[in-house]
N, C-alpha and C positions, 0 to 999 in steps of 0.2 A: 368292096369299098374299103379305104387304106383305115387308118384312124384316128378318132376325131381330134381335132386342133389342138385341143387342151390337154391332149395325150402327150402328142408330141410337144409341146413345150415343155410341159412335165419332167420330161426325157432330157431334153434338151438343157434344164437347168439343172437335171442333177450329176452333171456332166461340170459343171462351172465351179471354181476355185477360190475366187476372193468375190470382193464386190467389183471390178473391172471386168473380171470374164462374166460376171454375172449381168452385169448393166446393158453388157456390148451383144448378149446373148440375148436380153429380153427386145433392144432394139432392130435389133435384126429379125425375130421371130414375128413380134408384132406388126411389122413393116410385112414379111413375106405372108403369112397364115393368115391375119386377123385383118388385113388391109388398114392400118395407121397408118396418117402420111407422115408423121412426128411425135417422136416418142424423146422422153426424159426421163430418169430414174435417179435420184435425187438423195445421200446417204446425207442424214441429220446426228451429226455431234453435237448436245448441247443448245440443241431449238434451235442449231443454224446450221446451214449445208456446207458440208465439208468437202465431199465431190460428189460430181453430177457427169451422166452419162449419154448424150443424146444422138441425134442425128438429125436434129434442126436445123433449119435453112437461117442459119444469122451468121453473124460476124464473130470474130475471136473476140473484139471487145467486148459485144457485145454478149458474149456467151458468159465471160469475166463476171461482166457487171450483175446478170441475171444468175450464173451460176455458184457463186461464190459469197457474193454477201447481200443477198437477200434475203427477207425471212420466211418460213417456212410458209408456204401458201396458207393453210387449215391443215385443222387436225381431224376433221372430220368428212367423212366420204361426199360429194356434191357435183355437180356440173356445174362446170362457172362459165360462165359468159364471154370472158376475155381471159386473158394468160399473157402478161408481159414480152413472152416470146412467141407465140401463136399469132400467127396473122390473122387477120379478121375475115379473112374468106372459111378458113378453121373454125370447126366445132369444137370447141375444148371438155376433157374430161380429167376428173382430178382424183387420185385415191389413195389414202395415203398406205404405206406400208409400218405394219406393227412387229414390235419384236415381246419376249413378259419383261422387260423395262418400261416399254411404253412405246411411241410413233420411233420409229426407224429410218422412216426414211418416206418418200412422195414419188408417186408415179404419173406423170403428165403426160395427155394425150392430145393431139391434134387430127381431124379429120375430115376432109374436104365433103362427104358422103353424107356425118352424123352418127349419131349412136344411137339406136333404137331400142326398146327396152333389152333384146334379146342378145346384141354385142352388148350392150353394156353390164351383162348378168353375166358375161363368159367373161369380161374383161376383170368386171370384180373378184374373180375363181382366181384367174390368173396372178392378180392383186396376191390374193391371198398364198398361191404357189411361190410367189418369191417371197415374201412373208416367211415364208417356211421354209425355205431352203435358206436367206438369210441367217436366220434363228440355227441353222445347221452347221452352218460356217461362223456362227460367234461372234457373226455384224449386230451390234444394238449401239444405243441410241448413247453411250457415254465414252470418255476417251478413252474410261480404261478396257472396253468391251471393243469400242468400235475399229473397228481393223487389223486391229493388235499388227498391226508393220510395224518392223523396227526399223532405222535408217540403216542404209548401206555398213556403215560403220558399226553400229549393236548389231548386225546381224553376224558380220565377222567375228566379234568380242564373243557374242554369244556361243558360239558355233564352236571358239577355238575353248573357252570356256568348259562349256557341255563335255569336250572332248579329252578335259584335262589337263589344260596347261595351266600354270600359275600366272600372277598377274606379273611378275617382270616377262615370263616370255611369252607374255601376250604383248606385252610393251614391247620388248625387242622383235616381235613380225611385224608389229604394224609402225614400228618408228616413233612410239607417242612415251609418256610418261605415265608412270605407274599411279600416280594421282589421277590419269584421267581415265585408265582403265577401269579404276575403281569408281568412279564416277559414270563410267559407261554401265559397270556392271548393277549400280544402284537404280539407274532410269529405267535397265533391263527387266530388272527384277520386280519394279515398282510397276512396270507397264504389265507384264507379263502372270503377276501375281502370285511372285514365287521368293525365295529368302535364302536360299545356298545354290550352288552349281548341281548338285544331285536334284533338286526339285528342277532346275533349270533345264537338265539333260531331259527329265519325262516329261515336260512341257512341249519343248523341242519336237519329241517324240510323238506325242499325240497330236500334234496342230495339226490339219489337213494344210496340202498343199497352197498354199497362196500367190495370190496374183504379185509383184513386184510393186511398188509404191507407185503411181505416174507422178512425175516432176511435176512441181508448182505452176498452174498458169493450165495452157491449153495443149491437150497433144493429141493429134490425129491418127486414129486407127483404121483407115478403109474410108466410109461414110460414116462413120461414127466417132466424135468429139468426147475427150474425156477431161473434163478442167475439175482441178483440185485446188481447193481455195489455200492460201497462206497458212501455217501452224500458228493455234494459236497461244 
């Protein structure tokens, strides 16, 4: 007999890079192992969703509208009865995910079958496994913790930065002005929680690999939707 389900997702997430490979990993796992018919995983900036990961049967608007500026379902574990995106043929189950800031983020489930005491005590394990592998990758619950992505452009600044060039010739590769280098370098530093290019370079150095930002609005990976709401 191979090994039990919660092994392998175990496996499965510590395998995972940001919160994109991580959401797109628990949707898939849950769909194949645990039989979900609809799964969401839902990363909370500031009591509100900043992006959300699913493989729900809805519409792009409609993923927009639910995914991005609604409020955080509960803060507390429960089965709920309905679910704005859950069709009513769907059992819904709700749990949230914690980081030591506080709730991190929401895991919603859809199930045409039900959850019985004994999925639902495997599903809360699981809960708690991305919980912890979150917590591993430096996803919590504020801007300056959550995602730590920089945009396209700090990641460049950053990079040529870390690497040693000064701020005109960082200005002269990238075509911008030295004013706004330094202004990159400040958001950088400010996001990042560092004060010189030396602390910046061992930042750099330690982050584990991450996922790439997904652009604003809705983008399709396979069967799995990932919408990132607006910066706010």
């Amino acid at each position: 007999m191979g090994p039990p389900r919660l092994a392998i997702f175990a496996r499965a997430l510590r395998a995972t890079t940001g919160f994109v490979s991580l959401g797109t990993c628990v949707c898939e796992h849950l769909h194949a192992h645990f039989m979900v018919d609809q799964t969401r995983i839902t990363l909370i900036v500031n009591g509100r969703s900043a992006c959300t990961i699913d493989d729900a049967e809805m519409t792009d608007p409609e993923r927009l509208a639910h995914g991005t500026t609604r409020w955080f379902v509960d803060t507390r574990y429960h089965i709920a009865s309905e679910l704005p995106w859950v069709p009513v043929e769907l059992d819904a189950l709700v749990m949230p995910l914690f980081s030591s800031r506080g709730v991190a983020g929401a895991l919603e489930l859809g199930r045409r079958a039900g959850f019985d005491h004994a999925l639902t005590r495997e599903l809360s394990c699981a809960a708690t496994l991305i919980s912890v592998r979150m917590a591993e990758l430096g996803i919590a619950p504020s801007d300056e913790e959550a995602l730590r992505e920089l945009t396209s452009r700090q990641a460049e600044v950053a990079q040529l930065a870390a690497l040693g060039s000064t701020n005109q010739e960082i200005g002269e590769h990238l075509g911008v002005s030295i004013n706004t280098v330094k202004k990159h370098l400040k958001d950088i530093f400010d996001r990042l929680g560092t004060t010189n290019r030396t602390e910046l370079a061992g930042a750099l150095a330690r982050r584990p690999p991450r996922d790439t930002a997904p652009p604003i609005g809705v983008t399709r990976a396979g069967r799995v939707r990932i919408t990132r709401a607006p910066d706010r």
